[in-house]
C-alpha positions in Angstrom: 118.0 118.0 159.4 118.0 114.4 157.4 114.5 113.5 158.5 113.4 117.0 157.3 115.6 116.8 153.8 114.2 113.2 153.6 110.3 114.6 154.3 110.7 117.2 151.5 112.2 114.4 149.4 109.1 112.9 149.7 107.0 115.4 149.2 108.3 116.6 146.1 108.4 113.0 144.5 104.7 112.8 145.7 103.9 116.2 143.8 105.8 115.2 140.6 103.6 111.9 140.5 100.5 113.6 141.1 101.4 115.9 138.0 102.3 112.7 135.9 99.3 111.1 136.7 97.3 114.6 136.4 98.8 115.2 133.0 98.1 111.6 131.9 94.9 111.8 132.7 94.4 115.3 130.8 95.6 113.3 127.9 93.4 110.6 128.1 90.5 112.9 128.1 91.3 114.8 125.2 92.2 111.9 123.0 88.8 110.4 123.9 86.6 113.6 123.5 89.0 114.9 120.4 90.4 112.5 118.8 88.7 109.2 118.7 85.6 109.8 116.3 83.9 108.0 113.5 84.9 109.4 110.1 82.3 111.6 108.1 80.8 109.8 104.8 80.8 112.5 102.3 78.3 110.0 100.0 75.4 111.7 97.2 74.2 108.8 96.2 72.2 106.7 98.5 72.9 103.1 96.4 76.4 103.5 96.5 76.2 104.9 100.4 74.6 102.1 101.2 76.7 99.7 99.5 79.8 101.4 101.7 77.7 101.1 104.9 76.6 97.0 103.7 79.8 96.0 103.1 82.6 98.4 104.5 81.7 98.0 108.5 85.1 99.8 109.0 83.5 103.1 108.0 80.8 102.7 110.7 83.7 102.4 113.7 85.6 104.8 115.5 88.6 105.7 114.3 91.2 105.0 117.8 94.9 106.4 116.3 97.8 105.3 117.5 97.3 107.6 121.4 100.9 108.1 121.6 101.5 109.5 118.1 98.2 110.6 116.8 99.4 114.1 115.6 99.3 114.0 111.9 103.1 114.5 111.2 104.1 111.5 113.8 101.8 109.7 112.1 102.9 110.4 109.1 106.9 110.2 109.3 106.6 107.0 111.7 104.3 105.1 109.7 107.2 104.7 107.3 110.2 103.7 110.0 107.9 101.5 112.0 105.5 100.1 109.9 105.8 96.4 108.6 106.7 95.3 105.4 105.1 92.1 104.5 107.2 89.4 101.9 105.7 89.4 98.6 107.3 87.4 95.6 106.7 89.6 92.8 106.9 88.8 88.7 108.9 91.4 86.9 108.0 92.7 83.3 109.1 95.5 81.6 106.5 97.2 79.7 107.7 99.0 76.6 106.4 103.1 76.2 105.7 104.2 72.7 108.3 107.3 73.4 110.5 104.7 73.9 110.4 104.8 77.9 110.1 101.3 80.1 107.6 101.0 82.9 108.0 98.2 84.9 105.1 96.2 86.4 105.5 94.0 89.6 102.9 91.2 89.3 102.0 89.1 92.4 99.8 86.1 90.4 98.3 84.7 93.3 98.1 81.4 92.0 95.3 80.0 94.6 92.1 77.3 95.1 90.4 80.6 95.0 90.4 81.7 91.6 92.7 78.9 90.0 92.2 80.2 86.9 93.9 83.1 86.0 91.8 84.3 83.0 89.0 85.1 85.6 91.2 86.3 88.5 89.9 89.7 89.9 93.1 92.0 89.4 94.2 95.4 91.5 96.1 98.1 89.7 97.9 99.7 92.2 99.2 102.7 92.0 102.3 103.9 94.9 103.3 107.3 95.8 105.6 110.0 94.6 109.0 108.2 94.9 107.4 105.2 96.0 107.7 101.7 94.4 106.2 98.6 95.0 108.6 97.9 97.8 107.0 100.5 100.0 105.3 99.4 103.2 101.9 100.5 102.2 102.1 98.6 99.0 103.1 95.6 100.4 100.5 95.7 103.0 97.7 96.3 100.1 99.4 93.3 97.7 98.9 91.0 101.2 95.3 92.2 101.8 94.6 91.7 98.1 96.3 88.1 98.2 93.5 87.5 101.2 91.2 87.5 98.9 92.6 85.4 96.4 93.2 88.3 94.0 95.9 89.7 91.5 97.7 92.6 92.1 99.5 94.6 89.3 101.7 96.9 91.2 102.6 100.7 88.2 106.3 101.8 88.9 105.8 105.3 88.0 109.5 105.6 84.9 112.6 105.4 86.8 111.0 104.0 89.9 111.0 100.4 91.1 114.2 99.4 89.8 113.3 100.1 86.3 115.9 102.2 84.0 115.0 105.7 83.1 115.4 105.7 78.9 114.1 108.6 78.3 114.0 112.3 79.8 110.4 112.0 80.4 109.6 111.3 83.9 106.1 111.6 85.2 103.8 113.9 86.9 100.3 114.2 88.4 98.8 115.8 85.5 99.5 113.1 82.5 97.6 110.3 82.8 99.1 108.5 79.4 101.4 105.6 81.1 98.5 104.9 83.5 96.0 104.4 79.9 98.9 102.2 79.1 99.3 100.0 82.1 95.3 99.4 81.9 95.2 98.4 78.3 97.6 96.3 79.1 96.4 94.2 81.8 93.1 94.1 80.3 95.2 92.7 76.6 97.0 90.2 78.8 93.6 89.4 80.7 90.6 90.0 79.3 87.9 89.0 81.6 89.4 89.7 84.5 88.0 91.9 86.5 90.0 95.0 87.4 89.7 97.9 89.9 92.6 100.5 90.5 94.3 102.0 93.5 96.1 104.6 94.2 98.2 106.2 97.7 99.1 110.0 97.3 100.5 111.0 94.1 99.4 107.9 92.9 95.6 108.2 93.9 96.0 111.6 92.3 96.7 109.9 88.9 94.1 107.5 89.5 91.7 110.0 89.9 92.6 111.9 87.2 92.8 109.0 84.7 89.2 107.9 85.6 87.8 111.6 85.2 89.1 112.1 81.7 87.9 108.2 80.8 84.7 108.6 82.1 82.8 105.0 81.7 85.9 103.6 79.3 88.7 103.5 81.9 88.2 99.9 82.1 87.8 99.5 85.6 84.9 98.7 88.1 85.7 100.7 90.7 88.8 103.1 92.1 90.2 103.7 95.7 92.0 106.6 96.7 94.0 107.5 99.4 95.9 110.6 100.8 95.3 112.3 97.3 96.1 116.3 97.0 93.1 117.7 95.8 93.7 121.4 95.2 97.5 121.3 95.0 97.9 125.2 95.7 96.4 124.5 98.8 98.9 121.2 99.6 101.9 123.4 98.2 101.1 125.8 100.8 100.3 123.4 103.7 104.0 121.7 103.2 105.3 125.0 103.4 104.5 126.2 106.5 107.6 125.9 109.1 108.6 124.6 110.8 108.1 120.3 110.5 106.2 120.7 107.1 108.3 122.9 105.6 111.4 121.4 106.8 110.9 117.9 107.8 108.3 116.8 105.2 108.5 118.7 101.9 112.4 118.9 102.1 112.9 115.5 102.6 110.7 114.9 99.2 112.4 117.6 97.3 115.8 115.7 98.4 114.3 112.4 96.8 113.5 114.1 93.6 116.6 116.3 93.3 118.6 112.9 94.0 116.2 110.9 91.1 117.5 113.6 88.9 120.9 112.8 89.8 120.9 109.4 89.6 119.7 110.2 86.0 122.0 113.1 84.5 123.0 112.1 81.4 119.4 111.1 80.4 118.7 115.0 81.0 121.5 117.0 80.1 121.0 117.2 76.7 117.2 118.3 77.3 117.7 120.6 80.5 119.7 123.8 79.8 120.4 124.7 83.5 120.4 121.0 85.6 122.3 122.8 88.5 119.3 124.7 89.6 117.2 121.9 89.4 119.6 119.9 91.8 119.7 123.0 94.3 116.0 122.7 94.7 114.6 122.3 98.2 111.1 122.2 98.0 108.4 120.2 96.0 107.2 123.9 94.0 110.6 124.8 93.1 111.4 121.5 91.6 108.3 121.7 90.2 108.9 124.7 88.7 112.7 123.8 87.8 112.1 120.3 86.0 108.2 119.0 86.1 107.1 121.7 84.7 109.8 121.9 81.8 109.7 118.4 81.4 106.0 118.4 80.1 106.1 120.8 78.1 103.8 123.5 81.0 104.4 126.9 80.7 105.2 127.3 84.9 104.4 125.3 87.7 101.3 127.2 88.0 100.0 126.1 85.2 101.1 122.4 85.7 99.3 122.8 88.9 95.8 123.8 87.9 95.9 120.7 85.2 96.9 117.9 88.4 94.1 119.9 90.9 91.3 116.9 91.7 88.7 118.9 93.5 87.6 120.7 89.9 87.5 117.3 88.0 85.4 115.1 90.5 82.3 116.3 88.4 83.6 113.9 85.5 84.1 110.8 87.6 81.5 108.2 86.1 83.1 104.9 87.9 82.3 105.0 91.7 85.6 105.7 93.5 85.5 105.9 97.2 88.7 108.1 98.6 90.1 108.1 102.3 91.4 111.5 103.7 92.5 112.1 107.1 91.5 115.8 108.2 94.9 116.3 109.8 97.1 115.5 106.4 99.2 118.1 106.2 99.8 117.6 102.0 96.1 118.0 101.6 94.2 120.6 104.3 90.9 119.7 105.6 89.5 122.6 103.8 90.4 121.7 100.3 88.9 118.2 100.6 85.8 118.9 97.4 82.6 118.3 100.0 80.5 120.7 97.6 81.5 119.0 94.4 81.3 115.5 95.6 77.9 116.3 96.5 76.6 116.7 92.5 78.5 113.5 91.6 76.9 109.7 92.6 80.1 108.4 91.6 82.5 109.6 95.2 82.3 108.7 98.5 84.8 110.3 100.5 86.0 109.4 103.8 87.5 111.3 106.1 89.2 110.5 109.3 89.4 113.4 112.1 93.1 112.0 112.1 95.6 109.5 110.2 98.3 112.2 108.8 99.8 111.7 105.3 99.2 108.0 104.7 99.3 107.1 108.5 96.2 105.5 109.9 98.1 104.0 112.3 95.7 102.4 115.2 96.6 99.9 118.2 99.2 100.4 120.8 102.1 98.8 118.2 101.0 100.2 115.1 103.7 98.3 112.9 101.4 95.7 110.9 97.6 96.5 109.4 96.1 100.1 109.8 92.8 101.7 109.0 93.3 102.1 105.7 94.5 98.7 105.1 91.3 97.4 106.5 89.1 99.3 104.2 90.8 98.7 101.1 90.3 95.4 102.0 86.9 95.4 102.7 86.5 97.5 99.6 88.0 95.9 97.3 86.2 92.3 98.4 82.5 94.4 97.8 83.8 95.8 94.4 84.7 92.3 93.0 81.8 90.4 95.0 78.9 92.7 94.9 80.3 95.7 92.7 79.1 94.6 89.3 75.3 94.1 90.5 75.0 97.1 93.0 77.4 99.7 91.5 76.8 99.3 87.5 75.7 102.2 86.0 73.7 102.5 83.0 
């Protein structure tokens, strides 16, 4: 009886490797055939397609996510627990609002052999997420890639963000594009002929974006990069609330960060706000939308705050090339919404788009914790913009 309870010991362990290996394999397959692709070029203009395809090689690869977390909401969530966060020595300033708000701007100089003097130092705006700050992974990662290069970057704490004290009940939002006008006349008062180009990750992409399409030619910059940008935000609104990880994992945990921004902020509100406790019961992005952003900026509802922040119906207006990074998977911004139609009767956008990559994932390698996709491109970006840009890219 043992040698026969032994035997089908052995068997069965012999069957449950062959279905590990089986389903390993299966795996395998599908992320090959599925999942590892090169992303589509979404480009009009054949000059400033083939200035991508010169000096952006990374746009030529495959895209190889991370294999064991290339669904789009591991991506997403884990990029911010695992991912890196390089040291950067920032410079502090406080920059003064005409309402009588603060922005504050985290410089990181860059004082180098490259560009030793600072007067002709190319400078990056860059532009973080909602609740982000300069301190965010991603940021740091794009300050690092910039500092490669030898240039400045200028990181834009959105009010109340960054460290910086909220003075006013104004906050911001992805439709008002005044603090961003600020922050660029700025930098270019305190440096003149440098050179400047502007990036921007979600929310701040979005403001990017905007800013450039109602500046046209006299936003002051050479060139923008977005990434992970919400370009129809009905369409994002509805994505992130689908249950059961969107709803619950992702837009709750954002409506949390804004309800608690609020918080941290009361008395600044109170006397503006008639009913602050429904604002701090919100639990999703479109009801605090609709509770605060919206009331805070004077909108009628968050309907109508969310047709003046929708990208995909301004990209016609765009005369300063901007090249944006989507992932097809992101589930703030739905494959279908990315503007392929419109981009086509603009030769100012190229748009990338990665089959995966999540919400400002792009996590590649087997130990995904230092530099990703996009971290490659804006870095190859960036370096053509500042190097070849003015030349190739001017437009008359």
């Amino acid at each position: 009886m043992q040698i026969l309870s032994d035997a089908a010991d052995y068997f069965q362990n012999v069957s449950s490797l062959h279905v590990l290996i089986g389903f390993i394999f299966i795996y395998v397959i599908y992320y090959m055939l599925f999942v590892v692709k090169k992303p589509s070029i979404f480009c009009h203009d054949e000059v400033f397609r083939k200035f991508l395809l010169d000096h952006c090689p990374v746009i030529q690869e495959k895209f190889w996510p991370t294999i064991w977390c290339f669904e789009s909401r591991a991506q997403t969530v884990l990029r911010s627990l695992i991912k890196s966060a390089p040291t950067v020595q920032y410079e502090s300033e406080i920059l003064k609002t005409s309402d009588g708000g603060q922005i504050k701007l985290d410089w990181m100089e860059n004082d180098n052999n490259k560009f030793p003097e600072r007067q002709y130092r190319p400078t990056v705006i860059l532009l973080p997420g909602l609740t982000g700050s300069s301190q965010e992974s991603y940021a740091l990662h794009y300050v690092q890639e910039a500092a490669k290069h030898g240039y400045r970057t200028v990181v834009f704490n959105n009010r109340g963000n960054g460290g910086a004290r909220l003075l006013t009940p104004r906050t911001y939002c992805a439709a008002n594009t005044d603090d961003m006008a600020s922050v660029v006349a700025h930098v270019k008062e305190k440096y003149p002929d440098s050179p400047l180009m502007g990036a921007g990750i979600s929310l701040g992409g979005m403001l990017l974006l905007s800013y450039m399409a109602k500046t046209g030619k006299d936003c002051g910059l050479l060139a923008g990069m977005v990434v992970s940008i919400a370009w129809n935000v009905f369409e994002s609104v509805l994505s992130l609330e689908q249950p059961y990880l969107n709803k619950y994992v992702l837009n709750r945990t954002l409506a949390r960060n804004l309800v608690q921004s609020v918080k941290t902020n009361l008395h600044v509100f109170e006397p503006h706000l008639e009913n602050l406790d429904h604002v701090l019961q919100a639990s999703t992005i479109r009801e605090f939308d609709d509770r605060f952003t919206s009331k805070i900026f004077g909108y009628d509802s968050w309907e109508h705050y969310y047709r003046e922040a929708c990208l995909h119906d301004k990209v016609h207006a765009l005369e300063v090339p901007v090249l944006c990074l989507s992932a097809a998977d992101d589930p703030f911004s739905p494959h279908h919404a990315i503007p392929i139609k419109e981009a086509e009767s603009n030769d100012n956008i190229a748009i990338v788009v990665t089959s995966h990559g999540g919400h400002i994932g792009f996590m590649e390698g087997l130990f995904p914790r230092h530099r990703s996709y996009m971290d490659r491109l804006f870095s190859q970006f960036s370096y053509a913009v500042f190097t070849h840009g003015p030349k190739v890219l001017k437009r008359d």
